[in-house]
C-alpha positions in Angstrom: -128.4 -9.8 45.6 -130.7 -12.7 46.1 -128.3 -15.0 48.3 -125.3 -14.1 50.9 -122.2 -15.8 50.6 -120.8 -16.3 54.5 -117.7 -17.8 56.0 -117.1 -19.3 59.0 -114.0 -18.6 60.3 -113.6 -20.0 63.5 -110.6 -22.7 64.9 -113.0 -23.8 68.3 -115.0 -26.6 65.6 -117.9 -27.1 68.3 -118.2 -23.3 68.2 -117.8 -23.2 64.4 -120.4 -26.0 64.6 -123.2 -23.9 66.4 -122.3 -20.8 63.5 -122.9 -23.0 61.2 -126.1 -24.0 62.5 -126.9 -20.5 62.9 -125.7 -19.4 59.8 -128.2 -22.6 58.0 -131.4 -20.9 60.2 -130.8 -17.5 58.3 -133.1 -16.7 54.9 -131.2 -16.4 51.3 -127.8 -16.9 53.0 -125.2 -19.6 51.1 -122.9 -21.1 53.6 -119.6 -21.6 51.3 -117.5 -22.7 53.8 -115.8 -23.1 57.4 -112.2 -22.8 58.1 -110.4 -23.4 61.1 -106.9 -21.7 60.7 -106.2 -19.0 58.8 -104.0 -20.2 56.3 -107.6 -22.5 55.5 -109.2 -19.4 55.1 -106.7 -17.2 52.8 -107.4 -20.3 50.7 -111.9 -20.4 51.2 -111.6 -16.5 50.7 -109.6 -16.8 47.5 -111.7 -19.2 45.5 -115.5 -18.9 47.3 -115.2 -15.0 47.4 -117.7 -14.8 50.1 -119.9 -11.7 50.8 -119.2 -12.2 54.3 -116.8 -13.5 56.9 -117.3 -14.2 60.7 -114.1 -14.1 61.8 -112.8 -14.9 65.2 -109.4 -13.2 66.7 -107.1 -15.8 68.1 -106.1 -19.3 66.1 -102.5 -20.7 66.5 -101.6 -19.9 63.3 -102.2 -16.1 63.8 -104.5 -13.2 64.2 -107.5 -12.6 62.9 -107.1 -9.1 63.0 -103.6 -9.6 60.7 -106.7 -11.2 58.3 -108.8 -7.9 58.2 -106.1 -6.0 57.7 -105.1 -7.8 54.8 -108.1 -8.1 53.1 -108.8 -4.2 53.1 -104.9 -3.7 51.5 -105.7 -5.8 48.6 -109.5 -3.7 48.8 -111.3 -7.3 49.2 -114.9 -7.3 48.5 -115.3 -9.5 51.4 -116.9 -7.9 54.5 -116.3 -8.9 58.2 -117.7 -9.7 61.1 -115.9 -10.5 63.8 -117.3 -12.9 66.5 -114.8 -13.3 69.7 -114.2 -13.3 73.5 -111.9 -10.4 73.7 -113.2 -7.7 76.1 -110.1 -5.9 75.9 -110.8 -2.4 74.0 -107.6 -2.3 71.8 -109.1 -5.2 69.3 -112.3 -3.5 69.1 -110.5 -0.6 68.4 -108.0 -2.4 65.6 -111.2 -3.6 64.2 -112.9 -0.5 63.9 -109.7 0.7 62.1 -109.9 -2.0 59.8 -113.1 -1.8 58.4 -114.8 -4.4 60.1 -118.9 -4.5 59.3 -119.6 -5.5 62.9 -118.3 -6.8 66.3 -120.2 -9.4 68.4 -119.1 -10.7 71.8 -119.1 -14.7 72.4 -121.3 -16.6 73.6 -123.5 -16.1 70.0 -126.8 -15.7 70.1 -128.8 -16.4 67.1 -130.9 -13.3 67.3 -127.8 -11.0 67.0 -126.0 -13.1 64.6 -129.3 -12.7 62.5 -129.7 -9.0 63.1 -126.4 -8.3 61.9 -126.8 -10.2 58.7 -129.9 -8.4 57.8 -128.2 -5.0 58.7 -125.7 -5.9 56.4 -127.8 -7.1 53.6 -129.5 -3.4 53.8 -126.6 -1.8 53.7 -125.5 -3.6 50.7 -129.1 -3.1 48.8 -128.3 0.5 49.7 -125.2 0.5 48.1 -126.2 -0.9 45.5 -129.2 1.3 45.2 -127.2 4.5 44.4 -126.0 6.4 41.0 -124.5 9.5 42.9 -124.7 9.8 46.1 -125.6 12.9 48.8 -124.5 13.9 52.3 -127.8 12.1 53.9 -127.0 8.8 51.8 -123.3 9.2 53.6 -124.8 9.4 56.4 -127.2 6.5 56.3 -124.6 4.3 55.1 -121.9 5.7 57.7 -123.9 5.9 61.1 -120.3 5.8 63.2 -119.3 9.0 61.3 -122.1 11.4 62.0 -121.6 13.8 65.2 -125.0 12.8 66.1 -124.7 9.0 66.4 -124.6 9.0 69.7 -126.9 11.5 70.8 -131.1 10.3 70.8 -132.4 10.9 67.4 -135.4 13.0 66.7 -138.8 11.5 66.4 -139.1 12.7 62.9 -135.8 11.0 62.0 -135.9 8.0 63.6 -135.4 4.5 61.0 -137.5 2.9 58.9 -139.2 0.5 60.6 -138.9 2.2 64.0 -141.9 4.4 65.7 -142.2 6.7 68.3 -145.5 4.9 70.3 -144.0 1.5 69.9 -140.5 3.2 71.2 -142.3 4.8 74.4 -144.3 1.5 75.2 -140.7 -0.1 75.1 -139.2 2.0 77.3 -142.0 1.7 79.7 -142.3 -2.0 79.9 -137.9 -2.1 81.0 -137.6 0.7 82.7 -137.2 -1.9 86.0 -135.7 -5.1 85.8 -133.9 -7.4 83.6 -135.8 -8.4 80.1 -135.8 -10.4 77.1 -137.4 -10.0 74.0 -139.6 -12.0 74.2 -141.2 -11.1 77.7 -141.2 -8.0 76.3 -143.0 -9.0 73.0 -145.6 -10.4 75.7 -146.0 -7.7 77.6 -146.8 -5.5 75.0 -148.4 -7.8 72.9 -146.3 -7.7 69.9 -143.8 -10.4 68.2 -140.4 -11.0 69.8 -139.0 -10.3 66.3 -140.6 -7.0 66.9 -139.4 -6.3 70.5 -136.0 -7.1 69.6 -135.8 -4.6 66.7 -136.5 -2.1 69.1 -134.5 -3.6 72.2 -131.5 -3.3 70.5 -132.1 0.2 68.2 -132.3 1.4 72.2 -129.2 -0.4 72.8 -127.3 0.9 70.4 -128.7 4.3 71.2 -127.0 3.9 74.8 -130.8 3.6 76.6 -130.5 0.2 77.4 -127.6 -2.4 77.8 -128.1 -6.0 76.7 -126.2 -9.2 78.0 -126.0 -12.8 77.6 -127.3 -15.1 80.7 -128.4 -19.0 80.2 -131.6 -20.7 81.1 -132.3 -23.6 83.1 -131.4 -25.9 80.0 -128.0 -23.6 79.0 -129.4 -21.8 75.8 -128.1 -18.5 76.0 -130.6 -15.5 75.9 -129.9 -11.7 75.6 -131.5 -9.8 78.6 -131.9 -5.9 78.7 -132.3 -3.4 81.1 -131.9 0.4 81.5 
């Protein structure tokens, strides 16, 4: 696949606004549209047939959640991600149920928007990779359904593009205070792109946690710490 179709779905439009900004940063991604009810986006979904769909939860018109569900019932080719404020664990755990690629908490930062993309276009040059497929592909392509996900990986197993040295020196540099990426990329002398690949592999590995604070001029900025 050499460009990603992605939605906006999002009824805020100076929210939708920033995505869309966001969205027109990312490499070999087609934004096909933004729609700010969901009766808009039946309609977008329906003749665009996007790869991808950030959805939000709440609009008048309904719930974004009744959206996902819908889609998987008619077995849309449409994936989701679903960018919202709720805290609340019973929509994280309807979306899980319902198939959805991802869940990112508002306010959205670019970097997370961007690493979720590009997890997403991986997972799909995976799929699309495979004739038959084997318990290890399964478990590649199905992280959440391996006993092991949440236990520290191996060194010998750990991802492509992740290595045990650069993984200690990480840990070192946060084990004390509050960092982000980039001071991190500084301290150890590498790229921020690079320090963020292995801030949040750590974070999803339950090592670190990650939130967002604003700077003095109110862009928000993930921060992690142990």
């Amino acid at each position: 696949m050499n460009t990603l179709r992605i939605l906006i779905v999002e009824d805020d439009r100076q929210i939708a606004e920033i995505q869309r900004r966001f969205v027109e940063r990312l490499e070999n991604v087609e934004l096909c549209g933004i729609a700010h009810s969901l009766g808009d986006a039946r309609d977008l979904i329906d003749v665009m047939a996007p790869h991808l769909i950030l959805l939000d939860i709440y609009f008048p018109d309904g719930n974004g959640l009744d959206l996902l569900r819908e889609l998987r019932a008619r077995d849309s080719s449409s994936d989701v991600i679903l960018i919202t404020a709720a805290k609340e664990v019973e929509p994280l755990k309807s979306a899980l149920r319902g198939g959805v690629f991802d869940y990112i908490l508002k306010p959205l930062v670019f970097e997370r928007l961007e690493e979720a993309v590009n997890r997403y276009r991986d997972h799909l040059r995976q799929l699309s990779g495979l004739v038959q497929i084997a318990q290890k592909e399964v478990d590649a392509l199905l992280p959440r359904g391996s006993s092991e996900a949440s236990q520290p990986a191996p060194t010998d197993r750990l991802p492509k593009g992740i290595d045990s040295i650069t993984l200690d020196k990480i840990r070192e540099v946060v084990s004390s205070g509050q960092w982000s990426a980039e001071e991190v990329g500084q301290a150890m002398g590498a790229s921020r792109t690079t320090a963020r690949r292995y801030l949040e592999f750590l974070v999803g590995r339950g090592e670190l946690t990650a939130e967002v604070t604003y700077g003095s001029v109110g862009r928000p900025e993930r921060r992690y710490r142990v």
